[in-house]
C-alpha positions in Angstrom: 20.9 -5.8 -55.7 18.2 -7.1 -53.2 18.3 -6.7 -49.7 19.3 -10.1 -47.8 16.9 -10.7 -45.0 18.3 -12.0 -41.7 18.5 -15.9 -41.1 16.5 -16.6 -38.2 17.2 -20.2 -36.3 14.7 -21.8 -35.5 15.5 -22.7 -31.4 15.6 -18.6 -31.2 11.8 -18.6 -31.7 10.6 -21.2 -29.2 8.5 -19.6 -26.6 9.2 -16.1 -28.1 6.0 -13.4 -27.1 4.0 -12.6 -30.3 2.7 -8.7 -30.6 0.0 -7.3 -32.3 0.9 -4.2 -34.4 -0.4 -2.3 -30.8 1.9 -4.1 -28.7 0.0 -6.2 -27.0 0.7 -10.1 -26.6 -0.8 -12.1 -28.8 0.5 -15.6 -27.0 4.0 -17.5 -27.6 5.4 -19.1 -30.8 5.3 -23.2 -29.9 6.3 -24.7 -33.1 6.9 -23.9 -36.8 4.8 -25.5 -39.6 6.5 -26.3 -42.9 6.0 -28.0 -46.0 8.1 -30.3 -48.1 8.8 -29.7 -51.4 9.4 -31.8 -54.6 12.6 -31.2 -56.8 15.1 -30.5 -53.8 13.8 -27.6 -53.1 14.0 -26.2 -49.9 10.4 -26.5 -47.1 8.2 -23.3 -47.4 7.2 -22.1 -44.5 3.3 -21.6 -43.5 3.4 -20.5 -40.3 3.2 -20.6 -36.7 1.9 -22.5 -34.3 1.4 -19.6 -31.5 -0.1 -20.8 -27.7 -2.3 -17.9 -26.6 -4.2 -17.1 -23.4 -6.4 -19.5 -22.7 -3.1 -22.2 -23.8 -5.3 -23.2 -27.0 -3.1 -23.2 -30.0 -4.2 -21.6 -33.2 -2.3 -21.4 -36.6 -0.6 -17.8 -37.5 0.7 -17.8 -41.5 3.5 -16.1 -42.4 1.6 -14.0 -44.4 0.5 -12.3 -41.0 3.3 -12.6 -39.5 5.3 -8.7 -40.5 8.7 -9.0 -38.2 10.6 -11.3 -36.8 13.4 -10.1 -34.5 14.7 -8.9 -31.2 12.9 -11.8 -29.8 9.7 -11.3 -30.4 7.2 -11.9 -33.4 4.9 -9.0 -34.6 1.6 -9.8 -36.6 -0.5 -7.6 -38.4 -3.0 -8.1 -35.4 -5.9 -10.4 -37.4 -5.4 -13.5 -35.7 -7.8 -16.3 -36.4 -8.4 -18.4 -32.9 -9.6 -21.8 -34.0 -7.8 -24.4 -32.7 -4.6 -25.7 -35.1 -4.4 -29.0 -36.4 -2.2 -29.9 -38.3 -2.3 -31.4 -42.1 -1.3 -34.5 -43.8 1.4 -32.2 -46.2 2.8 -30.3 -43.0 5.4 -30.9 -40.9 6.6 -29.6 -37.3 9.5 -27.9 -37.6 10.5 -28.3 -34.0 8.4 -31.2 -33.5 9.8 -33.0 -36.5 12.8 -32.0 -37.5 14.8 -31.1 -34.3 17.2 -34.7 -33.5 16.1 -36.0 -36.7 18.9 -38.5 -38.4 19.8 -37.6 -41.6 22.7 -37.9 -44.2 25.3 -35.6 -45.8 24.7 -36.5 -49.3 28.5 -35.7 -49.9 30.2 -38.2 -47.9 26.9 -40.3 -46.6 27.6 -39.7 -43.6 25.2 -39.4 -40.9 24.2 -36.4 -38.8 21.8 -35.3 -36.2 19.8 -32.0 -36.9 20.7 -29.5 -33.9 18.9 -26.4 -35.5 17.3 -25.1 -38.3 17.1 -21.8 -40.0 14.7 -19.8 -41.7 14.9 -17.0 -43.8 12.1 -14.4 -45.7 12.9 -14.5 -49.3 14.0 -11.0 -51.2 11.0 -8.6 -51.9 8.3 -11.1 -51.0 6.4 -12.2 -48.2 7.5 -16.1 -48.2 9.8 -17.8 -46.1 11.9 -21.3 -46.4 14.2 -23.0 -44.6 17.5 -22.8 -46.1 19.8 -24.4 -43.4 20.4 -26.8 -40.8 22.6 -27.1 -38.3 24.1 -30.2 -37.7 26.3 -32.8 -35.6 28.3 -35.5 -36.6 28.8 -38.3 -35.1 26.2 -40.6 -32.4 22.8 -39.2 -31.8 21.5 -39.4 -28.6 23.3 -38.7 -25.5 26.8 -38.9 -26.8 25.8 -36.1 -29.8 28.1 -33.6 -28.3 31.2 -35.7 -29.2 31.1 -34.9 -33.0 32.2 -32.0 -35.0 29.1 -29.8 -35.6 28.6 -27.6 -39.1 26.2 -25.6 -40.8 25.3 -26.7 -44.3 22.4 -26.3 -46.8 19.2 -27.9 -47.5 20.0 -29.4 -50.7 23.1 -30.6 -49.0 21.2 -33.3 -46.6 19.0 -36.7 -47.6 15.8 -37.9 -45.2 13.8 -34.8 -45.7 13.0 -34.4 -49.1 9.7 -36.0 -51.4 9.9 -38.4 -54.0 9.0 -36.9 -57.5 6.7 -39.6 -58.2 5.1 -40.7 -55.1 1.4 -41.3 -55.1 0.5 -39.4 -52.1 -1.6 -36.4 -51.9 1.2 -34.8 -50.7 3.5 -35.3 -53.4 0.8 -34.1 -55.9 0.5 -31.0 -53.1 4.2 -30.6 -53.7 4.6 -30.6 -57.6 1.5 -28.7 -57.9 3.2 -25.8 -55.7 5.4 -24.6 -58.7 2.1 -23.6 -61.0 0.2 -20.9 -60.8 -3.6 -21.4 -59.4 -5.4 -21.4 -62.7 -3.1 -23.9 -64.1 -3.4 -25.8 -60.4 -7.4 -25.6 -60.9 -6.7 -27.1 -64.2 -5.5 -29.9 -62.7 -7.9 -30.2 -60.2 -10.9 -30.7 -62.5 -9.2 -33.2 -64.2 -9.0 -35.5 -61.2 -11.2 -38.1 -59.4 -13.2 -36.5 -57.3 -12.0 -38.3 -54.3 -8.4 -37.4 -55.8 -9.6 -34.0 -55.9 -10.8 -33.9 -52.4 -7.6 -35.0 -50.9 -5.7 -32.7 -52.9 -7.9 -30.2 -51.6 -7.5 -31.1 -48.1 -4.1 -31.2 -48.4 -3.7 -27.7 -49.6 -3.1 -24.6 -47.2 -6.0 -22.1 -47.0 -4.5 -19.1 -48.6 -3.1 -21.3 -51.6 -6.9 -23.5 -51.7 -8.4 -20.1 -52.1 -6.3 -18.8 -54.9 -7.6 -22.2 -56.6 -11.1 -22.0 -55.6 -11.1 -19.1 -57.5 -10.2 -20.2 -60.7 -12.3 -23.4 -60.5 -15.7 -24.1 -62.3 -18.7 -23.2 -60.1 -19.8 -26.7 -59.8 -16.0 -27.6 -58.6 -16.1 -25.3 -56.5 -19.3 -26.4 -54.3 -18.3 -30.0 -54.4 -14.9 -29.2 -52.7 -16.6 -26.8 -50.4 -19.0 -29.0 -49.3 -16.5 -31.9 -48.6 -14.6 -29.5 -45.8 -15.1 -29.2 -42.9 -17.1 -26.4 -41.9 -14.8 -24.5 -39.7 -12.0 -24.9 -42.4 -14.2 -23.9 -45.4 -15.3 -20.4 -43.4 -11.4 -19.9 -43.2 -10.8 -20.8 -46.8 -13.5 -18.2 -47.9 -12.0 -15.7 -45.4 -9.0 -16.0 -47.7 -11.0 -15.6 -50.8 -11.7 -12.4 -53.0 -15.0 -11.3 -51.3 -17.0 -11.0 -54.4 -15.5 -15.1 -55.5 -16.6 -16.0 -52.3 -19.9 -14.5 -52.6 -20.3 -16.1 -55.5 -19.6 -19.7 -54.4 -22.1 -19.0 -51.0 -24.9 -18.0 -53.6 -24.3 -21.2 -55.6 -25.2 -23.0 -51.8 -28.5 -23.4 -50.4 -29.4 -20.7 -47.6 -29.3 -22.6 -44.7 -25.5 -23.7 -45.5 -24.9 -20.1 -47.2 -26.0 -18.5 -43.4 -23.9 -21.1 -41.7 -20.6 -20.5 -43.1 -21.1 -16.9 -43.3 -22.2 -17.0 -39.3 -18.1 -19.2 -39.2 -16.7 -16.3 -40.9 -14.6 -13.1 -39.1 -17.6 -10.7 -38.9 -15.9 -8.0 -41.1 -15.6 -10.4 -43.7 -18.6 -11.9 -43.7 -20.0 -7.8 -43.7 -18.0 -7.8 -47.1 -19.5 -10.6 -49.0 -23.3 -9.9 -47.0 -22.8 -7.0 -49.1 -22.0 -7.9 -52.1 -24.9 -11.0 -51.9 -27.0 -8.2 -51.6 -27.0 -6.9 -55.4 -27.7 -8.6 -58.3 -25.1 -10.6 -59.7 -24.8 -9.0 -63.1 -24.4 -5.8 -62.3 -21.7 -3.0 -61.1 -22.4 -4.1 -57.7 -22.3 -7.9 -58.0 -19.4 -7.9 -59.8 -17.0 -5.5 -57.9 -14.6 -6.0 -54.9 -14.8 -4.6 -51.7 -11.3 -3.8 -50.9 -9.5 -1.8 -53.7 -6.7 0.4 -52.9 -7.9 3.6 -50.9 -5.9 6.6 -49.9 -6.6 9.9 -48.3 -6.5 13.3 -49.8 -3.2 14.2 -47.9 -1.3 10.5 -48.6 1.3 11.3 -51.0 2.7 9.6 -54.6 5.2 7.3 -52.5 2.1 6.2 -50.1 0.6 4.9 -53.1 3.5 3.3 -54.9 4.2 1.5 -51.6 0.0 -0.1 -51.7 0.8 -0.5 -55.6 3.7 -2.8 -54.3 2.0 -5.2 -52.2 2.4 -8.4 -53.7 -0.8 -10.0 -53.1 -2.6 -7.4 -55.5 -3.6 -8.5 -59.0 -2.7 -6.3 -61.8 -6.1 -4.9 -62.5 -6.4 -3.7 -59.0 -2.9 -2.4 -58.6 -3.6 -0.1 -61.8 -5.2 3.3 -59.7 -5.4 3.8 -56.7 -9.1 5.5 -55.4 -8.9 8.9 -53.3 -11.5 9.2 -50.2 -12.2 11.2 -47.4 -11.8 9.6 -44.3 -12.8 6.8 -43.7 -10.5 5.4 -45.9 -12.6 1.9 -46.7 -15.5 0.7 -47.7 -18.6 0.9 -48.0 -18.5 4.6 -46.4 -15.5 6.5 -47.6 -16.5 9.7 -50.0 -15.1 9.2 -53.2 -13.2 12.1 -54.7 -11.2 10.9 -57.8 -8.6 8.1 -58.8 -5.5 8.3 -59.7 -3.6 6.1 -62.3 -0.2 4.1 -61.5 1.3 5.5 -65.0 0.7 9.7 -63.4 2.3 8.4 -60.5 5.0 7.3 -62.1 5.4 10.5 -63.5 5.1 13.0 -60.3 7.3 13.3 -57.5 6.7 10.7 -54.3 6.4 13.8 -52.1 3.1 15.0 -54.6 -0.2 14.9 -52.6 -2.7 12.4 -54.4 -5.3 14.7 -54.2 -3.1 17.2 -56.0 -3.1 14.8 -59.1 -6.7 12.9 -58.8 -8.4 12.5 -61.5 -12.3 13.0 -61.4 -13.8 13.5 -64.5 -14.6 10.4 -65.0 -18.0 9.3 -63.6 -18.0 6.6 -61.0 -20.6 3.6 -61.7 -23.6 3.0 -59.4 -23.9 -0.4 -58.0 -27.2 -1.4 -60.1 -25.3 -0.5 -63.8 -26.3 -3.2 -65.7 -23.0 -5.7 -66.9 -23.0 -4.4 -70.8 -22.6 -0.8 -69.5 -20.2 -1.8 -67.0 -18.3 -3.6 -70.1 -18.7 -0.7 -72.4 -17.5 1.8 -70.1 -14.0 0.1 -69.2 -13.9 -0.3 -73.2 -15.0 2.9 -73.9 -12.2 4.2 -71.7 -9.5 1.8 -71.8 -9.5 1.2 -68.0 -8.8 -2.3 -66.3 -10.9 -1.1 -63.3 -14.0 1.5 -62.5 -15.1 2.7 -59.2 -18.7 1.5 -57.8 -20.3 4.9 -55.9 -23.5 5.1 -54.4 -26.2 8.0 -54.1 -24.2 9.0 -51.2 -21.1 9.4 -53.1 -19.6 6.8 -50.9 -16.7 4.4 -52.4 -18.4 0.8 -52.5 -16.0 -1.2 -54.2 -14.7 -1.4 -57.9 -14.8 -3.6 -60.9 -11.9 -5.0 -62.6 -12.0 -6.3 -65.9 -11.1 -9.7 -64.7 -14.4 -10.0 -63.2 -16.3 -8.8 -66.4 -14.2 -11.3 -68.7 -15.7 -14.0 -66.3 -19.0 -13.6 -67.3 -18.4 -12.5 -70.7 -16.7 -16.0 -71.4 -18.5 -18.9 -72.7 -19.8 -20.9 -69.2 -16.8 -23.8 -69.7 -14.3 -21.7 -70.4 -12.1 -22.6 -67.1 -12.2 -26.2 -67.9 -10.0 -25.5 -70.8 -6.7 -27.8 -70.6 -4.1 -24.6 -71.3 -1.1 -27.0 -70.0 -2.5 -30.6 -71.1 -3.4 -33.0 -68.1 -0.4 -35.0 -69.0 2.3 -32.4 -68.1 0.2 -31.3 -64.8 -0.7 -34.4 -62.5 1.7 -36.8 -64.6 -0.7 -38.7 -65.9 -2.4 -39.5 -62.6 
């Protein structure tokens, strides 16, 4: 059975401290950002809206957020400090939704919202609000007079979207329940002023997962159509080697701009990568596979393996390095498969059961060798080593498929246009 997280209410978090994994304050939690959801199901949760230092107030997703107790907030200390503002499919949880009037769908009846809880969902990293806390009776001054309860989202009207409403945010909303190829699907289909304000609408993590399954020429025209500060974010979010290859589809001066907007370790990732051609072992490959040390052991790696946010090619071996354990500078000893880690026990030392007899790829290997070594092999992911013997990166064979496809092959309807954006 999965573990139940703890239910968190909202009023608890209000001006709570929020620590980088170093303990040291990051600011204070102001607000809560949410986003309705078609279908009665309940708001997902974003992030938060966090006051630091200098009393600007930047946004902090839930996806960086790692605790949330004993009243204080712990992040995983990448924090990005533009200023928040906030969206046309968001919503203010305290702002908003604190001594809002709503209605118990049971008996009509109507209620003032008191509180509102939040709580992570089992084994992943998203959060929703499940319950409200509410009063019956007058709002107002005289709310205190009425019998107060606790009851569930689905149990309340005044919140929720219309199935069929013709806002950006409703199409936002449905589009939430597909996954991103099937969501880029969509997109192409659409207006390009449709497509923009669907695009603006989105959240950065989830317009990055779709950037990445659009057509090259989609791609650019959302890009261009953001605005700047948000598009540097969106390609922070990105796979560094899709964002490189969306900043070499733009001319330089707008290429160097965005990449001058960017974190400065993430813009040293896709610098990188821009700087070998794209058809080969280095153009194609990602910067940030999953690295261990010689002395990490079998449950070190099952617990990267894990990580939700990993697609399946990468999540297939782990690669072992001597310290440092990234790259572009980490000495490449060996990988090591998920299926022998399966098999040993999780105090085993990786380096005990690496596997390096295989011979890493240099970053120039043309595309046709890159594809016939993965076939030759039967892996879903080779290591990219330089003269040095340093870990660069690796290929997966999602990234070879890409360019092995026909040129139009992501404008292919798998869902029909119909069944996506109801006919809009």
């Amino acid at each position: 059975m999965a573990a139940v997280t703890p239910r968190v209410f909202v009023s608890h978090l209000a001006g709570v401290p929020v620590f980088d994994p170093n303990g040291d304050q990051v600011g204070r939690v102001r607000d809560l950002v949410a986003m309705l959801r078609v279908g009665g199901k309940p708001p997902r949760l974003l992030g938060m809206v966090v006051e630091v230092v200098s009393r600007r107030r930047i946004f902090l997703p839930m996806t960086r957020v790692t605790g949330v107790e004993s009243g204080q907030v712990i992040t995983t200390g990448v924090v990005n400090m533009r200023r928040f503002e906030q969206r046309p499919t968001e919503r203010l949880v305290l702002g908003e939704f604190l001594d809002r009037r709503v209605r118990l769908k049971e008996t009509d009846e109507e209620v003032t919202v008191l509180d509102v809880a939040i709580q992570q969902l089992p084994a992943r990293r998203d959060w929703e609000i499940d319950k409200f806390f509410v009063r019956k009776g007058r709002g107002g001054a005289l709310r205190r007079k009425g019998e107060s309860l606790t009851v569930e989202w689905s149990a309340i009207s005044g919140f929720s979207l219309e199935e069929h409403g013709q806002g950006a945010e409703s199409l936002v909303a449905t589009f939430e329940r597909l996954r991103p190829t099937d969501v880029a699907n969509a997109l192409h289909h659409l207006t390009p002023k449709r497509r923009a304000e669907v695009a603006a609408a989105l959240d950065d993590d989830r317009l990055a997962d779709v950037l990445e399954e659009l057509p090259g020429d989609d791609q650019v025209e959302i890009l261009g159509k953001l605005a700047e500060d948000r598009a540097a974010d969106v390609l922070e979010a990105m796979d560094p080697d899709d964002a490189a290859d969306l900043l070499s589809e733009l001319p330089e001066a707008d290429k160097e701009r965005l990449l001058a907007l960017m974190r400065p370790d993430d813009a040293a990732d896709v610098r990188r990568l821009l700087s070998y051609e794209e058809r080969t072992a280095g153009g194609l490959m990602t910067t940030e596979p999953i690295i261990l040390r010689p002395d990490a052991t079998v449950a070190d790696a099952l617990a990267r393996v894990r990580q939700q946010d990993l697609s399946p090619a990468l999540a297939a071996q782990v690669y072992v390095c001597r310290s440092p354990d990234e790259t572009p500078t980490g000495k490449y000893l060996g990988t090591v498969h998920f299926q022998r880690l399966l098999r040993d026990p999780p105090f085993t030392l990786v380096s005990s059961i690496v596997d390096s007899d295989l011979v890493p790829l240099a970053p120039d290997t043309p595309l046709p060798a890159v594809t016939s070594y993965l076939a030759a092999y039967n892996m879903v992911s080779v290591p990219v080593v330089d003269e040095s013997g340093s870990l660069l990166g690796a290929v997966t064979v999602d990234d070879v498929l890409d360019h092995l496809l026909p040129e139009d092959w992501r404008e292919t309807d798998f869902l029909g246009e119909e069944e996506i954006t109801g006919g809009r």
